[in-house]
PDB file of N, CA, C, O and CB in Angstrom:
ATOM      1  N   UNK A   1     -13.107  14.364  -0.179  1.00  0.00           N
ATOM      2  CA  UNK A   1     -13.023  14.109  -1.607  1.00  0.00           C
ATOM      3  C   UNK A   1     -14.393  13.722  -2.134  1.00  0.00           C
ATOM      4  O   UNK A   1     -15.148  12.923  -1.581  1.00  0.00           O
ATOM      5  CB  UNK A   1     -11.991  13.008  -1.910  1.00  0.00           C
ATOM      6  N   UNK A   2     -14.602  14.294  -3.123  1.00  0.00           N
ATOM      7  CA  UNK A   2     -15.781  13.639  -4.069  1.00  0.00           C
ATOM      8  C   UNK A   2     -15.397  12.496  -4.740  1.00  0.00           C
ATOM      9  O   UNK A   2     -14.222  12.217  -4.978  1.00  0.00           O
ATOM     10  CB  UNK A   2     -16.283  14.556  -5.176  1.00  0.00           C
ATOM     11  N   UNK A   3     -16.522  11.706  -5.107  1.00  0.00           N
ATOM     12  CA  UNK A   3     -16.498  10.919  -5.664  1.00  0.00           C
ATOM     13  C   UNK A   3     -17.110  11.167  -7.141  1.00  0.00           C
ATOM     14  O   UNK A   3     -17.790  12.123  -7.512  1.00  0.00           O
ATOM     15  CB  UNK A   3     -16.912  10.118  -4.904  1.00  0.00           C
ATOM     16  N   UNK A   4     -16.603   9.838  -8.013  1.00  0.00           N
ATOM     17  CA  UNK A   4     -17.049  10.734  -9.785  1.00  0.00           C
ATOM     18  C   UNK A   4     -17.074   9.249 -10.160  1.00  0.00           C
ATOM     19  O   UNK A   4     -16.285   8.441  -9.670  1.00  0.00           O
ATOM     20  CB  UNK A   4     -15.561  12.117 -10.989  1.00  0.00           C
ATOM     21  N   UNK A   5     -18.188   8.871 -11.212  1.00  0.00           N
ATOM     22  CA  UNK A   5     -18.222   8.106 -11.937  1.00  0.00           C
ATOM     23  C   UNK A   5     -17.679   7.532 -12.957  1.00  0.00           C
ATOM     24  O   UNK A   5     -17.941   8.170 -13.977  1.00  0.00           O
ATOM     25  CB  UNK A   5     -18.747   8.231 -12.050  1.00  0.00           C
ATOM     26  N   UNK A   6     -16.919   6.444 -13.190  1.00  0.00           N
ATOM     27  CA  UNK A   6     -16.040   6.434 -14.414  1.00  0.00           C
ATOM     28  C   UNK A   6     -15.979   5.182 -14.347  1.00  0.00           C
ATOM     29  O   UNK A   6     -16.232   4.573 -13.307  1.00  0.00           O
ATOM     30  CB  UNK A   6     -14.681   7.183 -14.505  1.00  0.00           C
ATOM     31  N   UNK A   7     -15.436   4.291 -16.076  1.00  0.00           N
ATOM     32  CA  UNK A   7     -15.945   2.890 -15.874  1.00  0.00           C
ATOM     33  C   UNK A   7     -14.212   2.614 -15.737  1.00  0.00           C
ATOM     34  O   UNK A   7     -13.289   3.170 -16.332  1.00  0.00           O
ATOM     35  CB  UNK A   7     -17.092   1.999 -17.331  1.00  0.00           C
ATOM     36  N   UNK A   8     -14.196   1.537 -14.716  1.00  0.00           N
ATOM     37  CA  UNK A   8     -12.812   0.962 -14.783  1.00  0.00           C
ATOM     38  C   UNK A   8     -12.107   0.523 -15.726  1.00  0.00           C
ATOM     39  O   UNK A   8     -10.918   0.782 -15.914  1.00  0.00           O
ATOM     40  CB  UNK A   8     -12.706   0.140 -14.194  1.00  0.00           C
ATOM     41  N   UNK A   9     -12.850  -0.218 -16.418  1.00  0.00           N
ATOM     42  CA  UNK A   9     -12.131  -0.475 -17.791  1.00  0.00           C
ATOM     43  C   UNK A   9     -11.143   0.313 -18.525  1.00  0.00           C
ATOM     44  O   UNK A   9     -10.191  -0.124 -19.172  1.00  0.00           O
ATOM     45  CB  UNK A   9     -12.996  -0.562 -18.653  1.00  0.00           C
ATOM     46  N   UNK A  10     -11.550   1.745 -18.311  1.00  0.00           N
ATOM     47  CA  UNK A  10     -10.405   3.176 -18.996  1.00  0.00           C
ATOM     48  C   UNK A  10      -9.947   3.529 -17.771  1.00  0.00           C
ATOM     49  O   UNK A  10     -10.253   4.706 -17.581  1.00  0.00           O
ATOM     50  CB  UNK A  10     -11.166   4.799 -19.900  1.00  0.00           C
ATOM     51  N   UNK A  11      -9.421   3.123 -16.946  1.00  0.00           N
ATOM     52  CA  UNK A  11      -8.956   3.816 -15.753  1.00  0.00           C
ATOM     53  C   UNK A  11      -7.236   3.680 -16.044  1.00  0.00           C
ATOM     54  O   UNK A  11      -6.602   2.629 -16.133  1.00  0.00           O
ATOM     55  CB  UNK A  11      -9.600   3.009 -14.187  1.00  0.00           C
ATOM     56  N   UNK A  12      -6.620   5.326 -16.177  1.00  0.00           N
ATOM     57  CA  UNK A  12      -5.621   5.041 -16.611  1.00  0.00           C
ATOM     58  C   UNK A  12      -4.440   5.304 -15.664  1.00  0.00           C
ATOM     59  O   UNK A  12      -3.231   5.239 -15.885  1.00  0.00           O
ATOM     60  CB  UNK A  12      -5.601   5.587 -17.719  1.00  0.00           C
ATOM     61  N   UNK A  13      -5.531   5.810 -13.875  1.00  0.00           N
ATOM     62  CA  UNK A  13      -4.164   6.458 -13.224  1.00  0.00           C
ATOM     63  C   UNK A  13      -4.976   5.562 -11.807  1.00  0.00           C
ATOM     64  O   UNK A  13      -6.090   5.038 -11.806  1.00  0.00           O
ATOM     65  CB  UNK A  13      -3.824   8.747 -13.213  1.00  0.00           C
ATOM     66  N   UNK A  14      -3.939   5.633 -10.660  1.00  0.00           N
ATOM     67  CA  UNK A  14      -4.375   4.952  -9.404  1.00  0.00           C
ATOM     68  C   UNK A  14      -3.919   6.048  -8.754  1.00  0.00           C
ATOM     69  O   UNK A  14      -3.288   6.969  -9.273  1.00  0.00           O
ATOM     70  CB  UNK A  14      -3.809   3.474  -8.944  1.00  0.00           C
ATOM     71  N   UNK A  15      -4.353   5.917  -7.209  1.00  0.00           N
ATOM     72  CA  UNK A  15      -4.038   7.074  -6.206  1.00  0.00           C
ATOM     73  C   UNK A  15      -3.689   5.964  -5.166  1.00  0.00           C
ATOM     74  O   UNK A  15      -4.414   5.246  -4.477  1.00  0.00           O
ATOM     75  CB  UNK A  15      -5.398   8.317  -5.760  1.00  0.00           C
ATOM     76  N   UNK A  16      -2.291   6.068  -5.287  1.00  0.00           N
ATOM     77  CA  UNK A  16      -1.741   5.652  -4.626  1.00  0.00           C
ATOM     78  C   UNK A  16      -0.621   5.809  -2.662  1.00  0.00           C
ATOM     79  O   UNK A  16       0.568   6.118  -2.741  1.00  0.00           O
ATOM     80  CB  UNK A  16      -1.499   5.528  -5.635  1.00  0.00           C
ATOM     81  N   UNK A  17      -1.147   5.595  -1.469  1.00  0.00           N
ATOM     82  CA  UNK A  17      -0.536   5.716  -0.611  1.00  0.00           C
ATOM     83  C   UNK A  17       0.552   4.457  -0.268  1.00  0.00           C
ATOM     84  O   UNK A  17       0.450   3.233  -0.355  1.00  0.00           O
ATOM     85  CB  UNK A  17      -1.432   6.043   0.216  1.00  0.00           C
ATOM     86  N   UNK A  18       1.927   5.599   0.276  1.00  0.00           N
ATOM     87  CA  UNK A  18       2.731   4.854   0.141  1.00  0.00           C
ATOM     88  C   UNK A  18       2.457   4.888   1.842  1.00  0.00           C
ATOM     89  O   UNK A  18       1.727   5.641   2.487  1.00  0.00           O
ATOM     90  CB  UNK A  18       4.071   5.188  -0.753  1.00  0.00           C
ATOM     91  N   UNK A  19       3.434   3.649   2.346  1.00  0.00           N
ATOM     92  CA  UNK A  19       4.050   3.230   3.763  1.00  0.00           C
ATOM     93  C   UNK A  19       4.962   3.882   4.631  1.00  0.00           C
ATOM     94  O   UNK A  19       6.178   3.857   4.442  1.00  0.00           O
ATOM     95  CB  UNK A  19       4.657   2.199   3.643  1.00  0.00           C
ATOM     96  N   UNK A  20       4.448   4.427   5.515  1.00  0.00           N
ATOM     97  CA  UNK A  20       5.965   5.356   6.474  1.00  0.00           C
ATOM     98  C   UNK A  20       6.772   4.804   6.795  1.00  0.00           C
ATOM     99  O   UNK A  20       7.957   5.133   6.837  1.00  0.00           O
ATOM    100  CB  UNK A  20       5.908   6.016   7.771  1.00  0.00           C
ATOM    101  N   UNK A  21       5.971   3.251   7.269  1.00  0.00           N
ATOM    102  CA  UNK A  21       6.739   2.353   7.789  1.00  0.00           C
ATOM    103  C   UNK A  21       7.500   1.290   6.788  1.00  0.00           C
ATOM    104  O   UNK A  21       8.705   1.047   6.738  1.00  0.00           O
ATOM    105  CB  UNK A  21       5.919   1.740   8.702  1.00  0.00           C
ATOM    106  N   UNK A  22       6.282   0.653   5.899  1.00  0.00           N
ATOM    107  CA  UNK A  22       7.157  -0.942   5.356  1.00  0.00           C
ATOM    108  C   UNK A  22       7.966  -0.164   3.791  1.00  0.00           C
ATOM    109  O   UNK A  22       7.392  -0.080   2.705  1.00  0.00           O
ATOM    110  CB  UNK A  22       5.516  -2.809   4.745  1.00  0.00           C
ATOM    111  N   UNK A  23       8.595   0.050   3.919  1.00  0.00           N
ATOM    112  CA  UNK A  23       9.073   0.061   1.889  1.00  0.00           C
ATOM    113  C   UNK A  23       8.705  -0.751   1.170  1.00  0.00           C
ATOM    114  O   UNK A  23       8.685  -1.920   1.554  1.00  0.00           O
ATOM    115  CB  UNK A  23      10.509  -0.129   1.349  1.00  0.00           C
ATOM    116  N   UNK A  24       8.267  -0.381  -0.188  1.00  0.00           N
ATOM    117  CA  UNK A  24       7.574  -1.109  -0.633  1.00  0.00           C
ATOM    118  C   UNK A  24       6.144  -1.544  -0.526  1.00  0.00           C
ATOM    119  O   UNK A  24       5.583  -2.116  -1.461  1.00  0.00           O
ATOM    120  CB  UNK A  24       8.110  -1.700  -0.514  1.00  0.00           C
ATOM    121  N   UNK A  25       5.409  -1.208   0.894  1.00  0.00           N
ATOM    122  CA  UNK A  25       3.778  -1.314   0.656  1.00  0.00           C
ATOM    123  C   UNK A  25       3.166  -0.003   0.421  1.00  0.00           C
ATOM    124  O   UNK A  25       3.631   1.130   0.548  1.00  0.00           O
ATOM    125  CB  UNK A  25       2.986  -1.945   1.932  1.00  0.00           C
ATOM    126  N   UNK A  26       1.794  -0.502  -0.024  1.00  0.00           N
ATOM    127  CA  UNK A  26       1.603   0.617  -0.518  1.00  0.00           C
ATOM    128  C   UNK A  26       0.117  -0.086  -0.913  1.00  0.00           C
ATOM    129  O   UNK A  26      -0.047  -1.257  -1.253  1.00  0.00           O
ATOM    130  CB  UNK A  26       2.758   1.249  -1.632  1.00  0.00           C
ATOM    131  N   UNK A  27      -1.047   1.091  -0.755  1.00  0.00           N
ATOM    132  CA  UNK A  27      -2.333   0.716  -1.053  1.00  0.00           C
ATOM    133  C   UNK A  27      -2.817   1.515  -2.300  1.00  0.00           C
ATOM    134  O   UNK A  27      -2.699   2.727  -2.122  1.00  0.00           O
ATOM    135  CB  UNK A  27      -3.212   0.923   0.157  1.00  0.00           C
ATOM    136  N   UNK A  28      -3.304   1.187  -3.453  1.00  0.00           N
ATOM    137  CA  UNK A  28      -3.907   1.860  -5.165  1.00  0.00           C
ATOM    138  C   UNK A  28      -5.274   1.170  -4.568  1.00  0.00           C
ATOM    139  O   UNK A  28      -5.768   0.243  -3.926  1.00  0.00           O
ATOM    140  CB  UNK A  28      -3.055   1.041  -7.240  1.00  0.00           C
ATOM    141  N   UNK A  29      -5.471   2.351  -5.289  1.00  0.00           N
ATOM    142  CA  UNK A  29      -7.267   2.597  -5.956  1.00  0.00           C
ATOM    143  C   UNK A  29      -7.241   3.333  -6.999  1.00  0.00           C
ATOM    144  O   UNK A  29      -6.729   4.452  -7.031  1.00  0.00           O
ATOM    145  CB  UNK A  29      -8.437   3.439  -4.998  1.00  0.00           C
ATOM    146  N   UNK A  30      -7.849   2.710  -8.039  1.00  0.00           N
ATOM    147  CA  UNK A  30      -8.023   3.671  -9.118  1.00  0.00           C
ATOM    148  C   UNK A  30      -8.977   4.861  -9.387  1.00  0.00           C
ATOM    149  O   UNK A  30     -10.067   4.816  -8.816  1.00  0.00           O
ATOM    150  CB  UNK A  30      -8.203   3.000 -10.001  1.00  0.00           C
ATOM    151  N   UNK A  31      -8.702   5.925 -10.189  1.00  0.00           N
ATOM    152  CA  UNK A  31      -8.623   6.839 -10.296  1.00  0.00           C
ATOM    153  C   UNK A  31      -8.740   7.995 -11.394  1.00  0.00           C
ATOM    154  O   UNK A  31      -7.949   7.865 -12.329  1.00  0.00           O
ATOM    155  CB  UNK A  31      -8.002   6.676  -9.879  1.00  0.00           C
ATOM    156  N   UNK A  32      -9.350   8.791 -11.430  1.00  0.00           N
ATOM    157  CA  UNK A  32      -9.536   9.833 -12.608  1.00  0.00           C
ATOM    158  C   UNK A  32      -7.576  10.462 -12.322  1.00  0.00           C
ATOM    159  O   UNK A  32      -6.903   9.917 -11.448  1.00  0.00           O
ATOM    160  CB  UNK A  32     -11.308  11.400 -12.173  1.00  0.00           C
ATOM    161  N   UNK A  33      -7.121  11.337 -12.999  1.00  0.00           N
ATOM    162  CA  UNK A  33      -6.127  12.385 -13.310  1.00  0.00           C
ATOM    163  C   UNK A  33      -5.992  13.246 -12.191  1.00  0.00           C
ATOM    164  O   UNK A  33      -4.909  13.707 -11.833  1.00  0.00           O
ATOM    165  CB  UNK A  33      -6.475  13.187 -14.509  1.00  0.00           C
ATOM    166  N   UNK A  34      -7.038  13.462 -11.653  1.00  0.00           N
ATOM    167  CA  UNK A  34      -7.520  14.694 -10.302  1.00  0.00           C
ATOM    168  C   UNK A  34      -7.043  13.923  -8.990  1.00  0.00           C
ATOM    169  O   UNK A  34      -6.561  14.576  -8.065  1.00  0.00           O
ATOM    170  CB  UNK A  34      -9.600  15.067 -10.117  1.00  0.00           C
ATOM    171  N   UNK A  35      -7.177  12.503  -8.900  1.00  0.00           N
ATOM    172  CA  UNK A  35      -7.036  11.617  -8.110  1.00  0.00           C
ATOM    173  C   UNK A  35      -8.792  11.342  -7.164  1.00  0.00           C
ATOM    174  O   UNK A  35      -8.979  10.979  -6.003  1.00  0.00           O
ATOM    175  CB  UNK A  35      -5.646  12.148  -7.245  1.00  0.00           C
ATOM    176  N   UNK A  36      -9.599  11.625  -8.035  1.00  0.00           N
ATOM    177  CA  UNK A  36     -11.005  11.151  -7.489  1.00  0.00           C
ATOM    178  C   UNK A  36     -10.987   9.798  -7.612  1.00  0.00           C
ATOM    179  O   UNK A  36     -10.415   9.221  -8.536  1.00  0.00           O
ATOM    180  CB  UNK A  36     -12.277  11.708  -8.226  1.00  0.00           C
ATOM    181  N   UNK A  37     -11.409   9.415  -6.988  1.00  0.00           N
ATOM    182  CA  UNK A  37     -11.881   7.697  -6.651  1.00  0.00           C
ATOM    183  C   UNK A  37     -13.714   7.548  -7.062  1.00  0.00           C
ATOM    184  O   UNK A  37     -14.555   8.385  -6.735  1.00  0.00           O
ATOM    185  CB  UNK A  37     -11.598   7.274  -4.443  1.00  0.00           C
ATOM    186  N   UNK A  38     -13.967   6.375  -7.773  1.00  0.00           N
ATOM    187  CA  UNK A  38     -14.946   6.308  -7.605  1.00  0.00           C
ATOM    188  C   UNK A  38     -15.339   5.576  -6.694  1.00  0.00           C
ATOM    189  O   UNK A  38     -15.028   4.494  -7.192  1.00  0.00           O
ATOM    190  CB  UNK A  38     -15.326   6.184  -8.405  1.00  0.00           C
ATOM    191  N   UNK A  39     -15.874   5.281  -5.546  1.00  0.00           N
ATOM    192  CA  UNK A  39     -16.529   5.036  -4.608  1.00  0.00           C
ATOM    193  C   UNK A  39     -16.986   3.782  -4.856  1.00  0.00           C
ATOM    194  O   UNK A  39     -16.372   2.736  -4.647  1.00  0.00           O
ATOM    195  CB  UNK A  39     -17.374   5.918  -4.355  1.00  0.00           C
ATOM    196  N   UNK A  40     -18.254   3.931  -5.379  1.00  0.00           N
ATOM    197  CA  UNK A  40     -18.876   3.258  -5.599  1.00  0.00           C
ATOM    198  C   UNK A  40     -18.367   1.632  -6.752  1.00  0.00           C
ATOM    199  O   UNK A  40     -18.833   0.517  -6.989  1.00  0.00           O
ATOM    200  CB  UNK A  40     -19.748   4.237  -5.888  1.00  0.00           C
ATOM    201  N   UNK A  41     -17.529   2.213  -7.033  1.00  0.00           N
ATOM    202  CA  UNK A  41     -17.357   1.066  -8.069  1.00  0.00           C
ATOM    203  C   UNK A  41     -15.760  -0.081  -7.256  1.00  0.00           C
ATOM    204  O   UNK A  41     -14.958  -0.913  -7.681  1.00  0.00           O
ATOM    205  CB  UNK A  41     -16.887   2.080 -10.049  1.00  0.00           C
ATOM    206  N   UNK A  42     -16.077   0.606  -5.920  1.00  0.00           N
ATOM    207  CA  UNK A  42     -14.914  -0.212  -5.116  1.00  0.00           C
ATOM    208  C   UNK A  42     -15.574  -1.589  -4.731  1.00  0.00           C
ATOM    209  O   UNK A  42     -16.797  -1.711  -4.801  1.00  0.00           O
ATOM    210  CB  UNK A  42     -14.359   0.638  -3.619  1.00  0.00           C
ATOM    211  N   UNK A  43     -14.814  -2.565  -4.350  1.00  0.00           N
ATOM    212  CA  UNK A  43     -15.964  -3.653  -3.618  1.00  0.00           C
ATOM    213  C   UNK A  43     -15.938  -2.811  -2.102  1.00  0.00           C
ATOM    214  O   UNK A  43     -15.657  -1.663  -1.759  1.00  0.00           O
ATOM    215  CB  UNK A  43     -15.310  -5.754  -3.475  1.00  0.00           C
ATOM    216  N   UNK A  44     -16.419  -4.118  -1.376  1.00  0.00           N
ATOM    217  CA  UNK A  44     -16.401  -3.636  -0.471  1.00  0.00           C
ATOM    218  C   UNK A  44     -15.213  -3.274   0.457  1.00  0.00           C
ATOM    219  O   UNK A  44     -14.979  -2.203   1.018  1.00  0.00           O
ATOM    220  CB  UNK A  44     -17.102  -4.175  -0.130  1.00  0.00           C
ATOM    221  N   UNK A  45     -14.309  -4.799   0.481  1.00  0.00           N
ATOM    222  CA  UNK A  45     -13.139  -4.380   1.369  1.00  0.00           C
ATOM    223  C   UNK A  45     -12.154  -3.525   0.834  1.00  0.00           C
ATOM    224  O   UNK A  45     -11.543  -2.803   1.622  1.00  0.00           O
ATOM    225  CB  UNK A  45     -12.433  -5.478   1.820  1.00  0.00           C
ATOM    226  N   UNK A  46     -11.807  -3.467  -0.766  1.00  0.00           N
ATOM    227  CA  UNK A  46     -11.251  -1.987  -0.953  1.00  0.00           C
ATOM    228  C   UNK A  46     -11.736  -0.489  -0.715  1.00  0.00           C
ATOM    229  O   UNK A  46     -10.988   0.466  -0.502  1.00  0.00           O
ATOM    230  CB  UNK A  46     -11.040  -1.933  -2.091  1.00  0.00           C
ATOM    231  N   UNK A  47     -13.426  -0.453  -0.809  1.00  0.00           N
ATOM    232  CA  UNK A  47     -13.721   0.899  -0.219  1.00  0.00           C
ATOM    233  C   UNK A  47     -13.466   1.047   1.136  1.00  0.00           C
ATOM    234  O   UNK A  47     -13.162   2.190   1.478  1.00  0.00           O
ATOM    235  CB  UNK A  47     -15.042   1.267  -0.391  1.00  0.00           C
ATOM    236  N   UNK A  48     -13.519   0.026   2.168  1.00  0.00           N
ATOM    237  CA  UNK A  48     -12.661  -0.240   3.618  1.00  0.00           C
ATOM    238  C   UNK A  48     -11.265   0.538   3.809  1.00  0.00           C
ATOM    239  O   UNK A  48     -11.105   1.509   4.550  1.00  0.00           O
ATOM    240  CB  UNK A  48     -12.240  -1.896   3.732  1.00  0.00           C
ATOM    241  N   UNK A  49     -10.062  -0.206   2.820  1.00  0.00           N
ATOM    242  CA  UNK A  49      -9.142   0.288   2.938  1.00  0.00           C
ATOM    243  C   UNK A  49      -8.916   1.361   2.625  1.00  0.00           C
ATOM    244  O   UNK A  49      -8.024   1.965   3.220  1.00  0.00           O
ATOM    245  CB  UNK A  49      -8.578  -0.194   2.665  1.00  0.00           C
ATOM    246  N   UNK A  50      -9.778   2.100   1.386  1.00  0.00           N
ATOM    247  CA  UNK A  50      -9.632   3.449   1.071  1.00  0.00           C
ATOM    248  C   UNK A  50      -9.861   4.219   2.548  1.00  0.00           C
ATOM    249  O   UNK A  50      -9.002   4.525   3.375  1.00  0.00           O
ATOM    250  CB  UNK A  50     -10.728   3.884  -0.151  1.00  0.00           C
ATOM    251  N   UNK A  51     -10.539   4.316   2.570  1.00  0.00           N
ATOM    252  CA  UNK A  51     -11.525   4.971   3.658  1.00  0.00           C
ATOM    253  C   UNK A  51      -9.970   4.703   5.405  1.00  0.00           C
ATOM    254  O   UNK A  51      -9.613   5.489   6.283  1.00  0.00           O
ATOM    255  CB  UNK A  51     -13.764   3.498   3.769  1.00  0.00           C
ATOM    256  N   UNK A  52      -9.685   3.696   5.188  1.00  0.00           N
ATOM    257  CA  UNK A  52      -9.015   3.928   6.270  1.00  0.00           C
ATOM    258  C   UNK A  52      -7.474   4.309   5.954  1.00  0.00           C
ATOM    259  O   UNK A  52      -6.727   4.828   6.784  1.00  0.00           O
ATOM    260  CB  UNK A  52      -9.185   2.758   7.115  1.00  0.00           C
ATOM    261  N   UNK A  53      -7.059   3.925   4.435  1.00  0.00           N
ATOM    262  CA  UNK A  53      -5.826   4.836   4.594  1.00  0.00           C
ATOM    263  C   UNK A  53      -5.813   6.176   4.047  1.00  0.00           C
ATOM    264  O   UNK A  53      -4.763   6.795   3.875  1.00  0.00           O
ATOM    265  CB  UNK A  53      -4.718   4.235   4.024  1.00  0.00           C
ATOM    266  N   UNK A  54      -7.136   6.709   3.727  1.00  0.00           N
ATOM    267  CA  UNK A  54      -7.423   8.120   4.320  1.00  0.00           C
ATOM    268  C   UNK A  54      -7.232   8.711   6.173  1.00  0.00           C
ATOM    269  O   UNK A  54      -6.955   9.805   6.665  1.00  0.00           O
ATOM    270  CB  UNK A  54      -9.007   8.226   3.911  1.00  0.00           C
ATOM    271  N   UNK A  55      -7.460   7.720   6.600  1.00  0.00           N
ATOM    272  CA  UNK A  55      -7.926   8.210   8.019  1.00  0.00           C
ATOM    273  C   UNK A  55      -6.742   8.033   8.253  1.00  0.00           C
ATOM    274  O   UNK A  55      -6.565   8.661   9.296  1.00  0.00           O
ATOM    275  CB  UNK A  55      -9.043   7.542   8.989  1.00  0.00           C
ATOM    276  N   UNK A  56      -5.743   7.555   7.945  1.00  0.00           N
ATOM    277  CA  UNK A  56      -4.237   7.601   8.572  1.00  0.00           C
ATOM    278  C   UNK A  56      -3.360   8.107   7.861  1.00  0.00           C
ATOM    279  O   UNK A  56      -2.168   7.958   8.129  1.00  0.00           O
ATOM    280  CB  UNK A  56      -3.653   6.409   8.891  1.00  0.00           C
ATOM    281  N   UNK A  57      -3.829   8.870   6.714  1.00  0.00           N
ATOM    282  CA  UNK A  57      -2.212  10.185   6.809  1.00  0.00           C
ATOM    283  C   UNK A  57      -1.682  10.825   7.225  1.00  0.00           C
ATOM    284  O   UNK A  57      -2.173  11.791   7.809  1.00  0.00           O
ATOM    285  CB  UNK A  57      -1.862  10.949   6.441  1.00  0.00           C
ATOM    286  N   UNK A  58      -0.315  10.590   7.126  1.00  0.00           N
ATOM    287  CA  UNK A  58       0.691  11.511   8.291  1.00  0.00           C
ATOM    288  C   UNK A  58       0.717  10.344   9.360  1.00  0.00           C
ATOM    289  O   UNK A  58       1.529  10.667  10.227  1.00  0.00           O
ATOM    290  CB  UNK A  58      -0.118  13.276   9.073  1.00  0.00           C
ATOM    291  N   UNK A  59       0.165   9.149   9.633  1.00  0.00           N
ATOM    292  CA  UNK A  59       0.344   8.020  10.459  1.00  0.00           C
ATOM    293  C   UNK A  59       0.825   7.266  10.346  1.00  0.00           C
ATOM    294  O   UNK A  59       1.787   6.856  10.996  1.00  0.00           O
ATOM    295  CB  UNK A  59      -0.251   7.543  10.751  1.00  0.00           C
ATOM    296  N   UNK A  60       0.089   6.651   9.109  1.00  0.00           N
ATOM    297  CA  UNK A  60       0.728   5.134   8.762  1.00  0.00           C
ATOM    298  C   UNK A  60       0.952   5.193   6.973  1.00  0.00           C
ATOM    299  O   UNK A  60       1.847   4.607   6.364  1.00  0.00           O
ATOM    300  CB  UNK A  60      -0.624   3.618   9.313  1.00  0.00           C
ATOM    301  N   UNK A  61      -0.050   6.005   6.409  1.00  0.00           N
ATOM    302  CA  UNK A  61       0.489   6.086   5.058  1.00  0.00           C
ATOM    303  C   UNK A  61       0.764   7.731   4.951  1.00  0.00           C
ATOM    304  O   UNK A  61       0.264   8.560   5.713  1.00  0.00           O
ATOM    305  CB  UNK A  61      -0.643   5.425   3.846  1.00  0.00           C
ATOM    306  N   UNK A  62       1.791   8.065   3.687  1.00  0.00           N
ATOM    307  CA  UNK A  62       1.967   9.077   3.056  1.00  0.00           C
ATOM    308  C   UNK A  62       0.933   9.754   2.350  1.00  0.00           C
ATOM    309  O   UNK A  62      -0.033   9.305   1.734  1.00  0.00           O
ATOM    310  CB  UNK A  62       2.794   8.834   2.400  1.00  0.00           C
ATOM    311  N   UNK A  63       1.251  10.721   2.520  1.00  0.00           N
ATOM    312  CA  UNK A  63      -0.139  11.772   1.377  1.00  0.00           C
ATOM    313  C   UNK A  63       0.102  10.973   0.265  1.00  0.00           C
ATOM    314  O   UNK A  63       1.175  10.587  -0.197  1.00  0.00           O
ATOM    315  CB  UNK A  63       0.156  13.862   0.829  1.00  0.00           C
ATOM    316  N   UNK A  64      -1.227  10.743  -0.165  1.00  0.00           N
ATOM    317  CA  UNK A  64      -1.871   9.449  -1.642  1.00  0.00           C
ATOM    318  C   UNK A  64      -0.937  10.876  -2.732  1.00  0.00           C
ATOM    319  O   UNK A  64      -0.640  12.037  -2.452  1.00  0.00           O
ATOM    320  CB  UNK A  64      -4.791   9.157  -2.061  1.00  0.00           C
ATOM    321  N   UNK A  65      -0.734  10.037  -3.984  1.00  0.00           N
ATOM    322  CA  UNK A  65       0.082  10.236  -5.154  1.00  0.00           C
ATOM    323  C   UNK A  65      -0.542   9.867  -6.296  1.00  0.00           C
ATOM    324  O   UNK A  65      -0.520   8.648  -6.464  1.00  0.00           O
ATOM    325  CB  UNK A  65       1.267   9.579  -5.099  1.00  0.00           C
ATOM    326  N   UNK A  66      -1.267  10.686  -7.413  1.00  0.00           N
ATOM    327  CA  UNK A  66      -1.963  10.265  -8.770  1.00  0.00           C
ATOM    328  C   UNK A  66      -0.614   9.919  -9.249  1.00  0.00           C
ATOM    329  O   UNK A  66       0.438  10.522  -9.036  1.00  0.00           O
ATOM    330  CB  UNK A  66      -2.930  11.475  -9.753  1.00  0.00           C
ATOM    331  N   UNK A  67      -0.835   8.746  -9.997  1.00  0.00           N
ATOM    332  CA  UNK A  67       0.277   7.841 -10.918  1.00  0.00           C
ATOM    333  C   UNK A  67      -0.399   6.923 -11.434  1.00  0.00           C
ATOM    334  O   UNK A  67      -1.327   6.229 -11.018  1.00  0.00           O
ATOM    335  CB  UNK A  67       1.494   7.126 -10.210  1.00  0.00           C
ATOM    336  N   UNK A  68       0.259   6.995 -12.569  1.00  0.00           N
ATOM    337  CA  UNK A  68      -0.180   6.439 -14.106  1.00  0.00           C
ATOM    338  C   UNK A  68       0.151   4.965 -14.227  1.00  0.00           C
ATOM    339  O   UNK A  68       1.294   4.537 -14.067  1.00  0.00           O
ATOM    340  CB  UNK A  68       0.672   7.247 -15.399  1.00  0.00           C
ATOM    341  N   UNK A  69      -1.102   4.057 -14.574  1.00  0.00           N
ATOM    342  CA  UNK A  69      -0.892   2.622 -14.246  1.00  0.00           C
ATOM    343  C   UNK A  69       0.027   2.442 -15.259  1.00  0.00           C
ATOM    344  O   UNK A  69       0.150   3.060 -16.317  1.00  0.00           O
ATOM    345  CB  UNK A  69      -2.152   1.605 -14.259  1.00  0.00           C
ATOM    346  N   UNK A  70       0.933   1.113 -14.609  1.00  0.00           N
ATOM    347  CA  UNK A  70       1.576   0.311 -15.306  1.00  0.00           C
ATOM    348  C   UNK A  70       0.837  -0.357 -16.804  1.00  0.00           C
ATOM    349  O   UNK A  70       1.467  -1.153 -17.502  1.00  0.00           O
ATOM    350  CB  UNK A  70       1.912  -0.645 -14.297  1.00  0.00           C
TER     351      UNK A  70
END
């Protein structure tokens, strides 16, 4: 995935992975419409978790889901 610049403040959708295992957990990062993440504008331990519940789909989380914040 690329990453794209955008200010959080208008961030109107998250990309969200759900849990194979727990119901109900589930890791968001926000997100353009496309489901790009900006990277850079993560701290640190959320660009962590991005990055690793990428590395575990089909493992431990579900293929990520663009959805429109609350």
């Amino acid at each position: 995935m690329n990453t794209v610049t955008m200010p959080l403040s208008s961030v109107d959708y998250e990309l969200r992975f759900r849990s194979l295992f727990n119901e109900g957990r589930a890791l968001a990062f926000p997100c353009d419409a496309q489901g790009h993440v900006d990277m850079d504008a993560l701290s640190e331990r959320a660009r962590g978790n991005y990055l690793y519940a990428r590395a575990v789909v089909g493992r431990e989380f579900a293929t990520p889901a663009v959805q429109r914040c609350h």
